[in-house]
LODREN-370358 format. One record per residue: residue number from 1; residue in three letters; z, y, x of N, C-alpha, C in turn. Coordinates in steps of 0.1 Angstrom, whole numbers. Example, Ala and Ser with C-alpha at 12.3 -4.5 7.8 and 13.67 -1.06 7.14 Angstrom:
2
(1,'ala',(78,-57,132),(78,-45,123),(78,-33,132)) (2,'ser',(71,-22,128),(71,-11,137),(79,0,129)) 
This chain:
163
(1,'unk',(-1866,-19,301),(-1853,-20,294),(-1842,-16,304)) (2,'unk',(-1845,-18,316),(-1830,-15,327),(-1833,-6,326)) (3,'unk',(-1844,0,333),(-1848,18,332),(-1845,25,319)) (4,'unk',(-1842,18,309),(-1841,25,298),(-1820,31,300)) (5,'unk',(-1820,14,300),(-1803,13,298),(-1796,24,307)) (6,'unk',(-1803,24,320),(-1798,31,333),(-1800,48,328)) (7,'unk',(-1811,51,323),(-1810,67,320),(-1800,71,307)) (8,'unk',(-1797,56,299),(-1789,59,292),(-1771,61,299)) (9,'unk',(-1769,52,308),(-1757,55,313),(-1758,66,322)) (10,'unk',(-1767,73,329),(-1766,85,334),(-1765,100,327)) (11,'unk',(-1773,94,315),(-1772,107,306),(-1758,107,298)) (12,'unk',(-1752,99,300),(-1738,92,290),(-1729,100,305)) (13,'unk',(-1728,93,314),(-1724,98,329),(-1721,111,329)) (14,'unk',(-1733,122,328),(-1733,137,326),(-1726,143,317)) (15,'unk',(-1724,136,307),(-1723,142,294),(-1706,141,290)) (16,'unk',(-1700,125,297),(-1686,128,296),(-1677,136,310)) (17,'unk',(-1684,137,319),(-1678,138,336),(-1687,156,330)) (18,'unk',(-1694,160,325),(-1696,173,323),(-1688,185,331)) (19,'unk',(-1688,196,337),(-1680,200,347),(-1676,210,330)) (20,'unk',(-1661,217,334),(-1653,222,320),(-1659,237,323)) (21,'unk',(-1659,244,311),(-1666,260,312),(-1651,266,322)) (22,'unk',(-1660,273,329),(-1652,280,340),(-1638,291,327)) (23,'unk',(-1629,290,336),(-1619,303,328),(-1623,314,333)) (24,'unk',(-1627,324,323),(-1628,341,322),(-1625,342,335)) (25,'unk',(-1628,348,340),(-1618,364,351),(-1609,373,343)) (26,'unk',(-1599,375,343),(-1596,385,333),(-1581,393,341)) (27,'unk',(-1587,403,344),(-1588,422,349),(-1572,427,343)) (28,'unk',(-1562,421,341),(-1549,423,334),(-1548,441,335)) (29,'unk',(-1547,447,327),(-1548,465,329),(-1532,463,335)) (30,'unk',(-1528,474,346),(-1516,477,348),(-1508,482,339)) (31,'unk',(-1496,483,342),(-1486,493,328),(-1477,500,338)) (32,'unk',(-1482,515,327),(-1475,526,332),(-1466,529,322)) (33,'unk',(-1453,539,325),(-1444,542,315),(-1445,557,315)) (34,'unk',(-1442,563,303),(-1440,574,303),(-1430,583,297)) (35,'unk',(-1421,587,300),(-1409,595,298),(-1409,606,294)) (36,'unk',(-1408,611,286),(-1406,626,276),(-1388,633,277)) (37,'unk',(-1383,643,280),(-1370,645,275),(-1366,658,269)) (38,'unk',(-1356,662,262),(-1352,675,257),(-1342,678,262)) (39,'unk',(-1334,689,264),(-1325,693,262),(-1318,688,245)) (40,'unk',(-1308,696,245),(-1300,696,231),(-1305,706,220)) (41,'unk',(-1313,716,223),(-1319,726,211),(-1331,724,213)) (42,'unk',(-1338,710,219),(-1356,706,215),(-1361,710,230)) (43,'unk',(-1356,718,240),(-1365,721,247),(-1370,713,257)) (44,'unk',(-1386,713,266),(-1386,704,275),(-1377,704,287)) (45,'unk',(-1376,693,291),(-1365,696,305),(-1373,686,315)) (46,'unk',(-1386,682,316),(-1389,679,327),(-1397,682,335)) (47,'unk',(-1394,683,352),(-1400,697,356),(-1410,688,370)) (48,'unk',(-1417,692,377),(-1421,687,388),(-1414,683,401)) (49,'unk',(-1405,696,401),(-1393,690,407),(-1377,689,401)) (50,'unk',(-1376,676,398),(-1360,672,392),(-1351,669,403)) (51,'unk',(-1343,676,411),(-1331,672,418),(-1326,662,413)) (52,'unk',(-1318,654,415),(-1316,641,409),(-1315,632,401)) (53,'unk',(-1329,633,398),(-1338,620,390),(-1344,613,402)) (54,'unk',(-1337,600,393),(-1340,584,402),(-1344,575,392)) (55,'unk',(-1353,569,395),(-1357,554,386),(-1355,545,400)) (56,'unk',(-1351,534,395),(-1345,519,400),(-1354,508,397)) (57,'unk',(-1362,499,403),(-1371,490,398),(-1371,482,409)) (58,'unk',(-1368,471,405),(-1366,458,418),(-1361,464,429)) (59,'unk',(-1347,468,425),(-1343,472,441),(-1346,484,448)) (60,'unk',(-1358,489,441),(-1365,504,451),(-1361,517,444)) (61,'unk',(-1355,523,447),(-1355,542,441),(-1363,547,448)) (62,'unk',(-1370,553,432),(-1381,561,436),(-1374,575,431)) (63,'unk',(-1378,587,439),(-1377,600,432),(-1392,606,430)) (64,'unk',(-1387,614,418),(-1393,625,412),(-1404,633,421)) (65,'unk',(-1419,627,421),(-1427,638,430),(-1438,645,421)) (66,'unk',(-1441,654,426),(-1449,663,421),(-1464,663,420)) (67,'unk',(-1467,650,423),(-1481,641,423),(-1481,629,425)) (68,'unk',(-1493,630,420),(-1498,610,420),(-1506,608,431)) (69,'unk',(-1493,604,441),(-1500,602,453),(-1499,586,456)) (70,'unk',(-1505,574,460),(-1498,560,460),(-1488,560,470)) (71,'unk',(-1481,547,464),(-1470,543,476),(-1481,528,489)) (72,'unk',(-1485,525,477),(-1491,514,482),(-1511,515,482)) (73,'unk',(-1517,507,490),(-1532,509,485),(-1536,497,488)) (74,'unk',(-1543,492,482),(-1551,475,486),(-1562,478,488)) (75,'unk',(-1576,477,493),(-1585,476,491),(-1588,462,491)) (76,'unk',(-1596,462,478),(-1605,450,474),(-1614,447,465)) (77,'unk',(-1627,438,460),(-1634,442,449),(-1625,445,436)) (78,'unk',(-1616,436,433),(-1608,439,422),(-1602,446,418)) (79,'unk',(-1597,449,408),(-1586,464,404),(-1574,460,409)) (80,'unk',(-1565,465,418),(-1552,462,419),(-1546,472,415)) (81,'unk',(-1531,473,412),(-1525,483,406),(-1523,489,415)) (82,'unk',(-1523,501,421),(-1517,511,427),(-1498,516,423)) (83,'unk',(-1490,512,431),(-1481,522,430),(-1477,530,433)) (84,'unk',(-1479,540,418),(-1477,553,426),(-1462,560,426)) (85,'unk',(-1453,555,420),(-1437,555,419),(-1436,564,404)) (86,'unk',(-1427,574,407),(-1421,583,398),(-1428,597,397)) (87,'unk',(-1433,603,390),(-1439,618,394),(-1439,623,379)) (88,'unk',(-1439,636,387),(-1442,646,371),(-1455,650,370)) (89,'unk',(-1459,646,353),(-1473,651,351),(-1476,660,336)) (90,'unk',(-1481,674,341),(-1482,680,328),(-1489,671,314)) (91,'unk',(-1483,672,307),(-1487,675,294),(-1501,681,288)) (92,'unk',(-1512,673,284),(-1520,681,278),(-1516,692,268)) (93,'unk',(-1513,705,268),(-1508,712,260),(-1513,725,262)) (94,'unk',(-1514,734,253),(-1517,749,253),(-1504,757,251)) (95,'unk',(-1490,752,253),(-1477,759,253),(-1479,762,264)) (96,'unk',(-1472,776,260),(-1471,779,277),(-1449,782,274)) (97,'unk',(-1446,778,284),(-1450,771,302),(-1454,759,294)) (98,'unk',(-1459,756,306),(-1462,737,306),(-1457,727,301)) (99,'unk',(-1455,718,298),(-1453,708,292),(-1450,701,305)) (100,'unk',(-1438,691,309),(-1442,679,319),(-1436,668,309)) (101,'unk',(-1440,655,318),(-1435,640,316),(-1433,633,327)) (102,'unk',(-1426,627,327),(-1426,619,338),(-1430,604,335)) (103,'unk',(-1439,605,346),(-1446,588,346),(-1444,578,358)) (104,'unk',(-1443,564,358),(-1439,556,365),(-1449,545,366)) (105,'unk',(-1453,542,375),(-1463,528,378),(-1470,529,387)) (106,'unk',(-1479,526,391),(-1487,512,378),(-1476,496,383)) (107,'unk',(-1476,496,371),(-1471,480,375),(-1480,470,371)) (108,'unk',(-1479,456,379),(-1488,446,381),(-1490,437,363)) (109,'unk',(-1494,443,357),(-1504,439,347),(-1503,424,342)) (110,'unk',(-1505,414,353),(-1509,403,358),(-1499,396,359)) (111,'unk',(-1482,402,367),(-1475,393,363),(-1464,392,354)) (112,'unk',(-1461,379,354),(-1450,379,347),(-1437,384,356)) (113,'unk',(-1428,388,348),(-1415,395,345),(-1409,399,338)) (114,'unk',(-1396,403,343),(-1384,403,332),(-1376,411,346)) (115,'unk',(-1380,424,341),(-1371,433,350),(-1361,445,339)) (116,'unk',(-1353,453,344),(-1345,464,341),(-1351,478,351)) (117,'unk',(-1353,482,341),(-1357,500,353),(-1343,509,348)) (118,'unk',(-1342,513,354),(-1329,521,352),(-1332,537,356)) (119,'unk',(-1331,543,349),(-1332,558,349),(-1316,565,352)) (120,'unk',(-1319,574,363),(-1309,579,369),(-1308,597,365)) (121,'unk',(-1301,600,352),(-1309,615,349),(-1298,621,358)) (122,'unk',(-1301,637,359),(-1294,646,370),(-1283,648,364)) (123,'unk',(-1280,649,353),(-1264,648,347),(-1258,635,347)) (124,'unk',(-1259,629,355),(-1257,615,362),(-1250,605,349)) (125,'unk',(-1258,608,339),(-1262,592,331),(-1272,588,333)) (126,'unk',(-1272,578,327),(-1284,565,328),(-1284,558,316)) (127,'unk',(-1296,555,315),(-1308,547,304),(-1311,536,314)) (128,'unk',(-1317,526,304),(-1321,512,313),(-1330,506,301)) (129,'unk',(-1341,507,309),(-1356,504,297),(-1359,490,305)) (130,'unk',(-1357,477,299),(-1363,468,298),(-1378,462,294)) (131,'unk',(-1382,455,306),(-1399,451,305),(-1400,438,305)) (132,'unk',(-1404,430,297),(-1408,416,296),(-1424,411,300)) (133,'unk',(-1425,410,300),(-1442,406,305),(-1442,389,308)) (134,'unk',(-1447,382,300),(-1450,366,301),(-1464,361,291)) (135,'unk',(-1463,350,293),(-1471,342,284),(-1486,344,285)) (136,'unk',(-1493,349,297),(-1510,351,296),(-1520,343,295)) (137,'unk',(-1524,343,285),(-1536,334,285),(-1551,339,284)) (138,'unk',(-1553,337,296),(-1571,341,299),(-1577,336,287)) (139,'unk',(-1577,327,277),(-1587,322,270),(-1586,326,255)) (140,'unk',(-1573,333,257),(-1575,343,243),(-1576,354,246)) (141,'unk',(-1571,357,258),(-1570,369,263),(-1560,378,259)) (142,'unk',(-1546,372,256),(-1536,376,252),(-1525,377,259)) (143,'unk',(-1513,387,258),(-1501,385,269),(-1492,389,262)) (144,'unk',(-1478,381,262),(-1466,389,256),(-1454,399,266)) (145,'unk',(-1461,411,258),(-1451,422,266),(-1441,428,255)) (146,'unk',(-1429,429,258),(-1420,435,253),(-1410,442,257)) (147,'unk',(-1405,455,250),(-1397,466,259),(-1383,465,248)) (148,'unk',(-1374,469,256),(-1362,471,252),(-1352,485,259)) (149,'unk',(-1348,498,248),(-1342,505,259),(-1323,507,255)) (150,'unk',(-1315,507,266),(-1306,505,265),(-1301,493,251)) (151,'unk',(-1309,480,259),(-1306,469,250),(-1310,468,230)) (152,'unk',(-1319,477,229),(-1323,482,216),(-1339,474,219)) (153,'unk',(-1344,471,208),(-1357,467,209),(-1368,483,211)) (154,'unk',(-1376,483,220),(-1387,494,218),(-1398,491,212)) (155,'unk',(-1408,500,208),(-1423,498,207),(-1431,503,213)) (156,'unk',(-1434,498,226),(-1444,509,236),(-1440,513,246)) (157,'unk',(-1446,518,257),(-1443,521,271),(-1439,535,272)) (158,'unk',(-1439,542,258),(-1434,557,259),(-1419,560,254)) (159,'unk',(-1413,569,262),(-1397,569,255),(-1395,584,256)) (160,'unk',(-1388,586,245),(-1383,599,241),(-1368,600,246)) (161,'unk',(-1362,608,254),(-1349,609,255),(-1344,629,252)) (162,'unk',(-1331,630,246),(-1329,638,240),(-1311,640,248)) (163,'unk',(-1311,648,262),(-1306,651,272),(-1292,662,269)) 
């Protein structure tokens, strides 16, 4: 009867003290932006080298390079984001000349923020694209990201500007 009672409170023991299912690992993909622009009669206007184009992000101006080279490198088993800043990259396209865009990142996936990027075009206006990034939950595997450009709500990490 003790021997009985006693495997009942150990199996009772295990069963509420049970260790909790471990949380996911979960790999947040970085976020890149990408920039499209025209002129005033449709045409492309962004080139690999833009004399003064500047993007603004926490403080850092990046200019316009002509590859995706990093700014930063981590080595580790995990994916870190690489930043690689501001650069021009053709356009998959069969127009000739080429197609470019300009792209920005990687940014950290992973955290939360609430920054302003500010775009510095060569006719010295500026755009200001808004990034929200909060709310991650490994166990749905869900995150709320949300963009905004010049105070307008966006949909998506791609922006069309018409120069």
């Amino acid at each position: 009867m003790k021997r009985t009672l006693f495997a009942i409170a150990a199996l009772a023991s295990a069963i509420l003290c049970g260790c909790d299912k471990e949380s996911p690992i979960v790999d947040w993909s970085p976020v890149n932006i990408y920039i499209y622009a025209t002129n005033q009669a449709g045409q492309p206007i962004i080139q690999p080298e833009m004399q003064g184009m500047t993007l603004t992000f926490k403080g850092e101006t990046y200019t316009v390079r002509d590859s995706r080279t990093p700014y930063n490198s981590i080595h580790t088993k995990a994916y870190m984001p690489v930043m690689y800043g501001l650069y021009a990259e053709a356009v998959d396209t069969t127009a000739n000349p080429k197609e470019y865009r300009l792209c920005f990142g990687e940014i950290d996936g992973a955290a939360d923020m609430d920054e302003d990027i500010t775009l510095n075009w060569p006719d010295g206006s500026t755009d200001v694209i808004h990034y929200h990034c909060s709310d991650h939950n490994e166990r749905k595997l869900s995150v709320k990201r949300t963009w905004k450009l010049n105070g307008k709500e966006h949909s998506g990490n791609t922006f069309y500007f018409r120069k």
